[in-house]
C-alpha angles and dihedrals in degrees: 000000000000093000085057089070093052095092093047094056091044086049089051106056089030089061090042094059100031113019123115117264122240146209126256084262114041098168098041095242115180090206113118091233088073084060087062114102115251114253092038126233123233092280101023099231130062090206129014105270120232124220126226103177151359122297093246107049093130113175118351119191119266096015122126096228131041094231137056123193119226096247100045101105119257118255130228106239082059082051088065100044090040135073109263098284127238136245108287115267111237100212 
């Protein structure tokens, strides 16, 4: 069993030495927990964070990412294709 872990812990220095850097968010996630600094501060936000939009808004048309984090503020030109939008959530 023990001759089993030996390519894991060859994986794992070998990704630690070699293995390509990433951003602060890697999967393109439009959460607000992926605006938080990394590593956190006690708190975790300077300042209370405002959503926009639901977590899930993947890929709306005309946009220049595919991606929008919730507290990016909304366009426009979303206004228009959306319903009239709500008061901003303070999480």
């Amino acid at each position: 069993m023990g001759l089993a872990q030996i390519p894991f812990i060859i994986n794992f220095f070998w990704s630690i030495k070699h293995g390509e850097k990433v951003n602060d968010n890697p999967w393109e996630a439009t959460t607000l927990e992926w605006t938080a600094p990394s590593p956190p501060p006690h708190g975790n936000f300077v300042h209370t964070p405002v959503a926009y939009r639901g977590p899930y808004e993947y890929s709306l048309p005309g946009r220049e990412r595919d991606y929008t984090m919730q507290n990016e503020p909304v366009e426009p030109a979303e206004r228009i294709r959306r319903k009239p939008p709500a008061e901003p959530v303070l999480v």
